[in-house]
PyMOL CGO cylinders between C-alpha atoms (Angstrom):
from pymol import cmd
from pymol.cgo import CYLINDER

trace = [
    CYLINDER, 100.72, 91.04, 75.62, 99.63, 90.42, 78.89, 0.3, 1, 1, 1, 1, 1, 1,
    CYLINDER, 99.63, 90.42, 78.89, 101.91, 87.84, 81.34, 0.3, 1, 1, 1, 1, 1, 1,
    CYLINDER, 101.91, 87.84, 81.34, 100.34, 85.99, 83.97, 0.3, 1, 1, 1, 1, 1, 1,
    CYLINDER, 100.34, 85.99, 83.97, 102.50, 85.15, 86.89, 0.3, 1, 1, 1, 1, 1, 1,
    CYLINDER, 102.50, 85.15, 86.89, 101.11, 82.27, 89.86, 0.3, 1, 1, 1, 1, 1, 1,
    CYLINDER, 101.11, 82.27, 89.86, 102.60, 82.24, 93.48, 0.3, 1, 1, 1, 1, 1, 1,
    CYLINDER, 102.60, 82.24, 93.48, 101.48, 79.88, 96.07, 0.3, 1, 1, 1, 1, 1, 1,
    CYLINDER, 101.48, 79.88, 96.07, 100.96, 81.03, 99.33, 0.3, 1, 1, 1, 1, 1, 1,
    CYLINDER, 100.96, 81.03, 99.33, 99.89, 77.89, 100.58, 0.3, 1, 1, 1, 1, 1, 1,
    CYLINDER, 99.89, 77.89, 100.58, 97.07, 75.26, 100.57, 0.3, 1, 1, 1, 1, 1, 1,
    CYLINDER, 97.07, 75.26, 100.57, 94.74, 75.85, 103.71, 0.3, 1, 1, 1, 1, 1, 1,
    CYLINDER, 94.74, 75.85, 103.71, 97.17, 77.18, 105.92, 0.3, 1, 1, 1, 1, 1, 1,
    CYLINDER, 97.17, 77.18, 105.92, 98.94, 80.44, 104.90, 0.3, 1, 1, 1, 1, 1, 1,
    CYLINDER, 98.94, 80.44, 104.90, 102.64, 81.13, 105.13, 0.3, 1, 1, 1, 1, 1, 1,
    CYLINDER, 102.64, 81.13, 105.13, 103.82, 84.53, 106.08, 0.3, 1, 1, 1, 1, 1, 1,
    CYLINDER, 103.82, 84.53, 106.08, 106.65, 83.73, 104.55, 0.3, 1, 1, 1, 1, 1, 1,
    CYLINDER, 106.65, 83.73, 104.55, 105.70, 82.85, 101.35, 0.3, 1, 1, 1, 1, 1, 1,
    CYLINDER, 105.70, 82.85, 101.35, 102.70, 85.80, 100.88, 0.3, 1, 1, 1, 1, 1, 1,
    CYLINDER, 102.70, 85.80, 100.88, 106.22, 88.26, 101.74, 0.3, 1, 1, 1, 1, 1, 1,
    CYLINDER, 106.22, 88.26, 101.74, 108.45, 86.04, 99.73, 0.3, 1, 1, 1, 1, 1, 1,
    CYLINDER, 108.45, 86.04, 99.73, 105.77, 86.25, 96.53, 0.3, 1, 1, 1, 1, 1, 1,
    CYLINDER, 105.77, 86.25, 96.53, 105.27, 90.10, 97.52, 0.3, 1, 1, 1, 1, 1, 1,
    CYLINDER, 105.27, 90.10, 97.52, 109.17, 90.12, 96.66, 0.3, 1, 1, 1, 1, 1, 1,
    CYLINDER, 109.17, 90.12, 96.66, 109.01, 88.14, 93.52, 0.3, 1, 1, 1, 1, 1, 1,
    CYLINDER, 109.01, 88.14, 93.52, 106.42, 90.24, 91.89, 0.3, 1, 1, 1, 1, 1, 1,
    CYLINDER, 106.42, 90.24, 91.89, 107.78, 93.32, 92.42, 0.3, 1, 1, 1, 1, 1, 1,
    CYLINDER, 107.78, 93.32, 92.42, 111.11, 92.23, 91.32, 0.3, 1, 1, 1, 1, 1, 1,
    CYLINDER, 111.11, 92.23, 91.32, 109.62, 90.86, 88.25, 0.3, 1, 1, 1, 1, 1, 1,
    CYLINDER, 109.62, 90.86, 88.25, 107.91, 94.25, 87.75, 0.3, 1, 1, 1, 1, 1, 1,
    CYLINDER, 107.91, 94.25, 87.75, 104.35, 92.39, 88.15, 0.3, 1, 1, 1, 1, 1, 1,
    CYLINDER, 104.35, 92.39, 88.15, 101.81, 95.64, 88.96, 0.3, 1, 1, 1, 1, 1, 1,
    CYLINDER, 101.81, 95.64, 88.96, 98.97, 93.86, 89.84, 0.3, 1, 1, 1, 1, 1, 1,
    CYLINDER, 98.97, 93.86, 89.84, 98.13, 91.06, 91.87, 0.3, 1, 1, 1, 1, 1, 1,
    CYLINDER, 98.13, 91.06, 91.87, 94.92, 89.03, 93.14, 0.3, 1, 1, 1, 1, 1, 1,
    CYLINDER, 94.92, 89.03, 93.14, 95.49, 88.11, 96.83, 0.3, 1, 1, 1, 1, 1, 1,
    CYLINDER, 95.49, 88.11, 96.83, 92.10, 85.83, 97.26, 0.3, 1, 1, 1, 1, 1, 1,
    CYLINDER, 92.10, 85.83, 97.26, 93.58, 84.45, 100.78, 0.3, 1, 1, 1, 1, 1, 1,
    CYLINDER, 93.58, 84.45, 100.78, 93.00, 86.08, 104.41, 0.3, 1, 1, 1, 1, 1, 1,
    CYLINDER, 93.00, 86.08, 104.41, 92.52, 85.78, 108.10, 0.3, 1, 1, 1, 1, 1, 1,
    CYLINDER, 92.52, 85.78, 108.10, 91.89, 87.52, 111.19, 0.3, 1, 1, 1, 1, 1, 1,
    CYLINDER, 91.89, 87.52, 111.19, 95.91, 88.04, 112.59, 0.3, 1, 1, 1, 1, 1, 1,
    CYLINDER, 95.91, 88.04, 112.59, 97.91, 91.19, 112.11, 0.3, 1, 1, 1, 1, 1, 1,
    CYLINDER, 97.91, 91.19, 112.11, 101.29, 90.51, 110.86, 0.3, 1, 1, 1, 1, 1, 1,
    CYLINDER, 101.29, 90.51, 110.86, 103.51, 93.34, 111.24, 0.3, 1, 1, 1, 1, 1, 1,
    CYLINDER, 103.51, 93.34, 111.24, 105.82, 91.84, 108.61, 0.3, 1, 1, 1, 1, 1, 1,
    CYLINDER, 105.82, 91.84, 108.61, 102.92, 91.45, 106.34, 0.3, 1, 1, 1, 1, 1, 1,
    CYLINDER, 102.92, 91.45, 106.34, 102.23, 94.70, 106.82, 0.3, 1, 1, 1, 1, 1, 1,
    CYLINDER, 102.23, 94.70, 106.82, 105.07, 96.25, 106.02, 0.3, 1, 1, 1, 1, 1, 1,
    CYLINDER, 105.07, 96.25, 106.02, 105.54, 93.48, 102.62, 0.3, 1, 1, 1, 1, 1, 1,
    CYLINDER, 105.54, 93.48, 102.62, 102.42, 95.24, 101.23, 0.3, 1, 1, 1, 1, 1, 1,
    CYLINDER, 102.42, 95.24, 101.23, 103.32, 98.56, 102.01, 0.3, 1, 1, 1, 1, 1, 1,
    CYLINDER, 103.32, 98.56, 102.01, 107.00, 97.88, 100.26, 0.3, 1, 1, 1, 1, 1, 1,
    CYLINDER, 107.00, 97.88, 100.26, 104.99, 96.40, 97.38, 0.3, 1, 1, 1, 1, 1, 1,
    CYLINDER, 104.99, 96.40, 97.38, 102.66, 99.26, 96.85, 0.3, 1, 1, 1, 1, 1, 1,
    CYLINDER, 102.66, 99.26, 96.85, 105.80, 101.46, 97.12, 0.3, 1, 1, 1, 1, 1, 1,
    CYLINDER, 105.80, 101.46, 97.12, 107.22, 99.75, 93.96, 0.3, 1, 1, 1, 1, 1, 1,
    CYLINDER, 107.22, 99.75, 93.96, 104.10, 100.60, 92.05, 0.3, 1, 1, 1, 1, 1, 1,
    CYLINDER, 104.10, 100.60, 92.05, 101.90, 97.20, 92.87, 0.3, 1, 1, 1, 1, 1, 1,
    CYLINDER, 101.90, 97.20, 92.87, 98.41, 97.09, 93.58, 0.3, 1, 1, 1, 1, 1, 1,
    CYLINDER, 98.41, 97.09, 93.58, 96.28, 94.75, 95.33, 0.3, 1, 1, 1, 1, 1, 1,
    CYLINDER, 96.28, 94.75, 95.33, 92.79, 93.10, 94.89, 0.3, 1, 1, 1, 1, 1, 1,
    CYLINDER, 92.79, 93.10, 94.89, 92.26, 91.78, 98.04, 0.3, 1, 1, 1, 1, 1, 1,
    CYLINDER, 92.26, 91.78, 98.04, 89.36, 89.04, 98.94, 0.3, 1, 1, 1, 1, 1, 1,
    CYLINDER, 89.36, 89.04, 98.94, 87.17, 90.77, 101.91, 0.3, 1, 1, 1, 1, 1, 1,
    CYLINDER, 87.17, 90.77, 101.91, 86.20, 87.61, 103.54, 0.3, 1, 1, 1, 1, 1, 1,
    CYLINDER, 86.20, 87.61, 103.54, 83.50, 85.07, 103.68, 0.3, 1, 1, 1, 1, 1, 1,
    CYLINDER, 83.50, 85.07, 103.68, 82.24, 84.93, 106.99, 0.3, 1, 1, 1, 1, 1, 1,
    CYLINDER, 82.24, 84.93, 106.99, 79.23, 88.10, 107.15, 0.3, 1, 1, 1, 1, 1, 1,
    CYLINDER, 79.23, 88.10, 107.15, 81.17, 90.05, 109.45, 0.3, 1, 1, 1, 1, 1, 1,
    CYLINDER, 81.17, 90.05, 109.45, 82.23, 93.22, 109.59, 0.3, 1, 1, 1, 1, 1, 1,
    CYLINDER, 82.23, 93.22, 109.59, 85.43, 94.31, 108.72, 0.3, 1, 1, 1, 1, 1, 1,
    CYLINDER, 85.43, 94.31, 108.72, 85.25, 97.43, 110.91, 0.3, 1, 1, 1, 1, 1, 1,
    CYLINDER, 85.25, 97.43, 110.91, 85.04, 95.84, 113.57, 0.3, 1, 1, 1, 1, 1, 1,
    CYLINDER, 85.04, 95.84, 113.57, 86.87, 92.74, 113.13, 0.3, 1, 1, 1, 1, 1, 1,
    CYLINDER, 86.87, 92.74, 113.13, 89.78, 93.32, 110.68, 0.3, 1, 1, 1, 1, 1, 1,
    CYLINDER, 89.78, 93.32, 110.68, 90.46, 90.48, 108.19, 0.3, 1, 1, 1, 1, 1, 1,
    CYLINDER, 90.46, 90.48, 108.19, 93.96, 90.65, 106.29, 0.3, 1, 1, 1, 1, 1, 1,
    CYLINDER, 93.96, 90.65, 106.29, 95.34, 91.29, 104.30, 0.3, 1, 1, 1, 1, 1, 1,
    CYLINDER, 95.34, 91.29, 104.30, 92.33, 93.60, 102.98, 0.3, 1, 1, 1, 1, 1, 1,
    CYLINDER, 92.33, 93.60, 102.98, 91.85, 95.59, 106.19, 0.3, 1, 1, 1, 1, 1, 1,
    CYLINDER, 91.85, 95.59, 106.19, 95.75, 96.57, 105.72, 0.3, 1, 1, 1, 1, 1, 1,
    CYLINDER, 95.75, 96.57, 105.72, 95.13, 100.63, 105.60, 0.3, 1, 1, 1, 1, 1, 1,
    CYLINDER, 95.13, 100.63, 105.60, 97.15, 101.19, 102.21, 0.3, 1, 1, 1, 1, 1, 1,
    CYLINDER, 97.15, 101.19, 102.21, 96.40, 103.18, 99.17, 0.3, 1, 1, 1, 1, 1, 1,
    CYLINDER, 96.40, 103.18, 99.17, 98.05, 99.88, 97.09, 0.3, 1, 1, 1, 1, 1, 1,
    CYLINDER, 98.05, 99.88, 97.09, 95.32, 97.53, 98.61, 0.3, 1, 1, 1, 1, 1, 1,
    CYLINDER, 95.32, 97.53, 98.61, 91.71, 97.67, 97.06, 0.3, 1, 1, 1, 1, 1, 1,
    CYLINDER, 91.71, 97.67, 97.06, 89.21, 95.42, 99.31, 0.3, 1, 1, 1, 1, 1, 1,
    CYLINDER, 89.21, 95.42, 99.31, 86.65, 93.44, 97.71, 0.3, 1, 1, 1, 1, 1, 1,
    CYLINDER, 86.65, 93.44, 97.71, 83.43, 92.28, 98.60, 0.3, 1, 1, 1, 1, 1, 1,
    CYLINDER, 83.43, 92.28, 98.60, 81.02, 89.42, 96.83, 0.3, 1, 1, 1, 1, 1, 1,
    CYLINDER, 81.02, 89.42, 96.83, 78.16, 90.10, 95.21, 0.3, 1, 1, 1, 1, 1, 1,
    CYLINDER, 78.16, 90.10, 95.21, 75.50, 88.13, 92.88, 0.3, 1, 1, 1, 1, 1, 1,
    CYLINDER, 75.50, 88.13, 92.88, 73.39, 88.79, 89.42, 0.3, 1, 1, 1, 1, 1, 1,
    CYLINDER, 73.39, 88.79, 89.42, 71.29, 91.27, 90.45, 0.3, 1, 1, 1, 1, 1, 1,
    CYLINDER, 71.29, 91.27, 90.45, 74.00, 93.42, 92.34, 0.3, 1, 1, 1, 1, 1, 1,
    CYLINDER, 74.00, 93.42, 92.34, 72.98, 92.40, 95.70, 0.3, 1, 1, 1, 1, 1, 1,
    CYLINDER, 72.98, 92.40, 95.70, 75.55, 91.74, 98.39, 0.3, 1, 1, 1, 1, 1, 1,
    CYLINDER, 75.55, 91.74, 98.39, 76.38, 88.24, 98.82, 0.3, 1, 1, 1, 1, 1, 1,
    CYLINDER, 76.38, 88.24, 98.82, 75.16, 86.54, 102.04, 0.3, 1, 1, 1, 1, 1, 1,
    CYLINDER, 75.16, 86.54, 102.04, 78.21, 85.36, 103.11, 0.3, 1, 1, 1, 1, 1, 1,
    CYLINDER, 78.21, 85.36, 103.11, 80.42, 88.59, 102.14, 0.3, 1, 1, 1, 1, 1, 1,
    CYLINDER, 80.42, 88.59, 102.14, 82.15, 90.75, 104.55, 0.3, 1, 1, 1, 1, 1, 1,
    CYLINDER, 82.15, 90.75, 104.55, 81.49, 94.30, 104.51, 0.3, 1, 1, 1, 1, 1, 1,
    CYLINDER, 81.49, 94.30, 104.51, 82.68, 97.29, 106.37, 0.3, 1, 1, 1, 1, 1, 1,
    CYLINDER, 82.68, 97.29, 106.37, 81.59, 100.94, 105.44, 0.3, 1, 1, 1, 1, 1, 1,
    CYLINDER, 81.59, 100.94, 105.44, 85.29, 102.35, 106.11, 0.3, 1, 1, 1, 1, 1, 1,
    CYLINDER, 85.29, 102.35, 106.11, 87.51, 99.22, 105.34, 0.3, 1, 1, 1, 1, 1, 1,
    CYLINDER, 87.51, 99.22, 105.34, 85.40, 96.98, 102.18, 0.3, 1, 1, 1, 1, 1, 1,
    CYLINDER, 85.40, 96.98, 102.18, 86.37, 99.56, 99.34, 0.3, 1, 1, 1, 1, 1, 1,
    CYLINDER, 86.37, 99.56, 99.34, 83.15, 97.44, 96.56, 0.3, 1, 1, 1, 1, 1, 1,
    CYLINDER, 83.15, 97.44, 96.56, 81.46, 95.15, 95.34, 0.3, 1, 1, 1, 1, 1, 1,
    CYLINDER, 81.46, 95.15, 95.34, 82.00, 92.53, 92.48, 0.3, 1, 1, 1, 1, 1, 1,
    CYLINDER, 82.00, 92.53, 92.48, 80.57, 89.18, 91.30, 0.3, 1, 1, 1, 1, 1, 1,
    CYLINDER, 80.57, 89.18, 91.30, 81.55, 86.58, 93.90, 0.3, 1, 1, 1, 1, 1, 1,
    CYLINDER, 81.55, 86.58, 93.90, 78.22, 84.70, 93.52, 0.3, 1, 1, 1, 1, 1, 1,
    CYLINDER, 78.22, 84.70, 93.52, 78.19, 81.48, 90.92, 0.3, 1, 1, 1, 1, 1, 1,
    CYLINDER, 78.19, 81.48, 90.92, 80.91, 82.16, 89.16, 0.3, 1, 1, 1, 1, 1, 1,
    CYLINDER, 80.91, 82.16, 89.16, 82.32, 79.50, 86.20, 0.3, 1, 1, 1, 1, 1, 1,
    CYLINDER, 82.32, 79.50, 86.20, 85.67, 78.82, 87.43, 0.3, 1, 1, 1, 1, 1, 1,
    CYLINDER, 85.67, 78.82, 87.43, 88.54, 76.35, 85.89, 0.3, 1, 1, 1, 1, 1, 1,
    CYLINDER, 88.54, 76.35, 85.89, 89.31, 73.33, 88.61, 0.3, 1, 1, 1, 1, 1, 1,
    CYLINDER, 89.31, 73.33, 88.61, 92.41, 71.40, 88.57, 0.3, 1, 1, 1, 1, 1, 1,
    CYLINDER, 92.41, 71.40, 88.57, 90.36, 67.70, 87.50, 0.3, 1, 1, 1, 1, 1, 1,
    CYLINDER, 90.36, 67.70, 87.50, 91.93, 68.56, 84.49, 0.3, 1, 1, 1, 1, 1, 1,
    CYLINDER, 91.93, 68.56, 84.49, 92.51, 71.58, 81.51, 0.3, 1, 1, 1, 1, 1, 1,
    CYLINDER, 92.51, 71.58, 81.51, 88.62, 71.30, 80.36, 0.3, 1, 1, 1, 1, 1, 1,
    CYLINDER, 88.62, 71.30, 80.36, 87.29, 71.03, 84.36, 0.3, 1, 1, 1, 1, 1, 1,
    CYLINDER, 87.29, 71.03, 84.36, 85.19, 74.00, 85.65, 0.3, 1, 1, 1, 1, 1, 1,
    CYLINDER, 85.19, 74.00, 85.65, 82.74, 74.45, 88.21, 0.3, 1, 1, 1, 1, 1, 1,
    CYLINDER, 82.74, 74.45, 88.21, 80.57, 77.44, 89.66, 0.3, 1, 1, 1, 1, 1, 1,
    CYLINDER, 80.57, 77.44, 89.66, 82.08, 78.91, 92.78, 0.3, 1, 1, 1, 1, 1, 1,
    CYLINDER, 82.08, 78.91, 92.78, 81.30, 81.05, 95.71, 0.3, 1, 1, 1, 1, 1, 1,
    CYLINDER, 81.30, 81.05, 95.71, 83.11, 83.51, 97.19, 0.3, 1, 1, 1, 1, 1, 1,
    CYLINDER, 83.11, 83.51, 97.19, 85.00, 86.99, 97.88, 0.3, 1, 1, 1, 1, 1, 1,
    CYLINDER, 85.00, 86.99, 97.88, 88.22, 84.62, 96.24, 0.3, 1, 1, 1, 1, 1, 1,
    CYLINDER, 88.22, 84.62, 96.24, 85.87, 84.83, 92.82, 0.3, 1, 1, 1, 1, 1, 1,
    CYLINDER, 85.87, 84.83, 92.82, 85.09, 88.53, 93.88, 0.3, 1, 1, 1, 1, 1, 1,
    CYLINDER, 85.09, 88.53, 93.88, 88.71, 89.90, 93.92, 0.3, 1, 1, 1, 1, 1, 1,
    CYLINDER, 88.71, 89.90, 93.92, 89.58, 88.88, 90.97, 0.3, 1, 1, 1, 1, 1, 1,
    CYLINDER, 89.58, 88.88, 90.97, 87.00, 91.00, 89.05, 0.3, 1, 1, 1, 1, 1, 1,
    CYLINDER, 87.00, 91.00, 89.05, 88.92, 93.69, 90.40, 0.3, 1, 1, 1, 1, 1, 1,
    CYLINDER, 88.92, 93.69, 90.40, 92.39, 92.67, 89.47, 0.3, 1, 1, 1, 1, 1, 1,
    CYLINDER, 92.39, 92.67, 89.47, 91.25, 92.84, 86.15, 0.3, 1, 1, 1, 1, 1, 1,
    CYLINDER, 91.25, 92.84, 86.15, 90.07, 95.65, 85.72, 0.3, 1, 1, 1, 1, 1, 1,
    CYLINDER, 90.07, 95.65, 85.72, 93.20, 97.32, 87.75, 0.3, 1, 1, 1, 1, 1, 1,
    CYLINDER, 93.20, 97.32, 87.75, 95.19, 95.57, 84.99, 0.3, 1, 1, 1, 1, 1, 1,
    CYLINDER, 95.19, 95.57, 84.99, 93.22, 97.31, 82.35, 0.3, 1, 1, 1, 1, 1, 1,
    CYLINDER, 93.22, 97.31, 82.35, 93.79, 100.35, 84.45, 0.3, 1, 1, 1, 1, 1, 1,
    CYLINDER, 93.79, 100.35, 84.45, 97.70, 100.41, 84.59, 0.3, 1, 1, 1, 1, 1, 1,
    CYLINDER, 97.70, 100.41, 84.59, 97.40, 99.16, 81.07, 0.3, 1, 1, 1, 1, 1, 1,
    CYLINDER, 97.40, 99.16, 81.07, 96.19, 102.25, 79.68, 0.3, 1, 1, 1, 1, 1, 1,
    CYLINDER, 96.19, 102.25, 79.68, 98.09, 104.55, 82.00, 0.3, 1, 1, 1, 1, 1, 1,
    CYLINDER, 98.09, 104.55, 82.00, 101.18, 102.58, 83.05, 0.3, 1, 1, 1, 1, 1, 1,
    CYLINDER, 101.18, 102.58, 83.05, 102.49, 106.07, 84.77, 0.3, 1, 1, 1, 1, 1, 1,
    CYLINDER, 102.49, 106.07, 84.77, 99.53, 106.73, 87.53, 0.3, 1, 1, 1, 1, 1, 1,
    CYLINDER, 99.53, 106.73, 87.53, 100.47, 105.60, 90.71, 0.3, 1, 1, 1, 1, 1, 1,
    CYLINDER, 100.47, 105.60, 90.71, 98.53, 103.48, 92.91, 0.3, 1, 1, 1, 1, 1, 1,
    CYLINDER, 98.53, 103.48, 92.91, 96.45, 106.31, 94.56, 0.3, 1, 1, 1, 1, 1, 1,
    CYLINDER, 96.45, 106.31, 94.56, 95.29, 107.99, 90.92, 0.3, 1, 1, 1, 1, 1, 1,
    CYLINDER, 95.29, 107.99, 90.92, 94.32, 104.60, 90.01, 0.3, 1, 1, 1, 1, 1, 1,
    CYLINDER, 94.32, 104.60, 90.01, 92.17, 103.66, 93.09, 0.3, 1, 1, 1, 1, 1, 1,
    CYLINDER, 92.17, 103.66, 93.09, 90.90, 107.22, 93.36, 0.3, 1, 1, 1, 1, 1, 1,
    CYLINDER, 90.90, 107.22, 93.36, 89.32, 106.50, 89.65, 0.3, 1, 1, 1, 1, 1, 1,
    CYLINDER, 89.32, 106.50, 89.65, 88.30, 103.13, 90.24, 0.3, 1, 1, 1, 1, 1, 1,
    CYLINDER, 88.30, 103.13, 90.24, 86.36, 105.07, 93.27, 0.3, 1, 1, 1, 1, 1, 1,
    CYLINDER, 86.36, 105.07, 93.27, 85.08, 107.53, 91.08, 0.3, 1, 1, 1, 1, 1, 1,
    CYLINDER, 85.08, 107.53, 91.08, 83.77, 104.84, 88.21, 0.3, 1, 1, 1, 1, 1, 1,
    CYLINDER, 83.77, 104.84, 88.21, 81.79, 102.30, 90.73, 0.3, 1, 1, 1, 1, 1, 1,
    CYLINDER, 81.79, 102.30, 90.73, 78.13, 101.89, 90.16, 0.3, 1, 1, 1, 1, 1, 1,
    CYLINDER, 78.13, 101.89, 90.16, 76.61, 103.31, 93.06, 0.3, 1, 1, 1, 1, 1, 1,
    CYLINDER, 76.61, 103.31, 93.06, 73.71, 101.22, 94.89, 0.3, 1, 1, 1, 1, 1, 1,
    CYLINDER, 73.71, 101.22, 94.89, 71.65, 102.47, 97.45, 0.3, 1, 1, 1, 1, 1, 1,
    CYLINDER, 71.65, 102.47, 97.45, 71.21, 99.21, 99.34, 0.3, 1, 1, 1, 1, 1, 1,
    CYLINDER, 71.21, 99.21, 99.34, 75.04, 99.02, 99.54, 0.3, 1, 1, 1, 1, 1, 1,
    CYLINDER, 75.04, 99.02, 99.54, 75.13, 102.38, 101.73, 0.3, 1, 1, 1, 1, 1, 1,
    CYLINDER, 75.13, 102.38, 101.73, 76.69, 102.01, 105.29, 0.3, 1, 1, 1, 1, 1, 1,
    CYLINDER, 76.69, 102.01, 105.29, 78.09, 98.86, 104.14, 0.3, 1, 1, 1, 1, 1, 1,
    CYLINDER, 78.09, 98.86, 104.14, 80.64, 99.61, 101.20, 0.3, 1, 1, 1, 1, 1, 1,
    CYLINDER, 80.64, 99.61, 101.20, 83.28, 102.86, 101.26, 0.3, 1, 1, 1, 1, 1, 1,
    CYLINDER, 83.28, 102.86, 101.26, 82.21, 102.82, 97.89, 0.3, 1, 1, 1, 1, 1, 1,
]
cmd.load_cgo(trace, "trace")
């Protein structure tokens, strides 16, 4: 019984206006997840305060971390750097758990790590097209899932009980340390 919902935020270029305008729609169509596998280096107040609003209502973010090997610590990247309980940050990584070359990290603002590295994804060529993909946009998605599954199975946690054991159930790697929060 699961409903997915699709809201364009743009092509290349992002709109403000249409990330806060499909922040909007999804709450008011009681969506409690979303995948937000866009980003950029500007603040937008009014950004801001769209995600906070959302994770207000009850939604919950998987946010891509970026794709550029910096460091999101020192150079925030939105809207995953956003400091909200609602937003879970997502690095790339590959098959053997390793961090992804081009990923973003940041020990206090990259929350994990999820497969971002060849991933078999559907193209628009056609409804039988896919192709492998790169990518913290591949990453995030992992992570929306599994938040679905999450709110599935207890629909009356809020965000911070659900990110607090999504913390708690992370594989911990070694190599990851001083990189990850998690």
């Amino acid at each position: 019984d699961v409903k997915i919902l699709a809201c364009k935020v743009g092509n290349f270029f992002l709109s403000t206006d249409a990330i806060i305008d499909s922040i909007e729609f999804c709450v008011a169509e009681g969506v409690s997840v979303a995948n937000c596998s866009f980003g950029g280096m500007f603040f937008s107040q009014a950004e801001f305060d769209a995600f906070a609003e959302g994770g207000n209502a009850g939604l919950m973010f998987a946010c891509a971390a970026g794709n550029y090997s910096m460091n999101n610590d020192i150079t925030p990247f939105y809207p995953c750097s956003f400091d909200l309980e609602c937003i879970v940050s997502v690095a790339a990584t590959d098959r053997k758990d390793n961090l992804s070359s081009f990923t973003h990290t940041g020990e206090e603002s990259v929350d994990l790590g999820a497969p971002g590295v060849d991933i078999y994804s559907s193209v628009a060529d056609s409804d039988t097209s896919y192709e492998l993909y790169d990518g913290t946009s591949m990453a995030a998605p992992h992570v929306a899932g599994v938040l679905a599954l999450m709110r599935s199975i207890q629909p009356k946690w809020t965000n911070l009980q659900i990110r607090e054991k999504l913390f708690s159930a992370v594989d911990y790697m070694e190599n990851y340390e001083g990189m990850l929060a998690t």
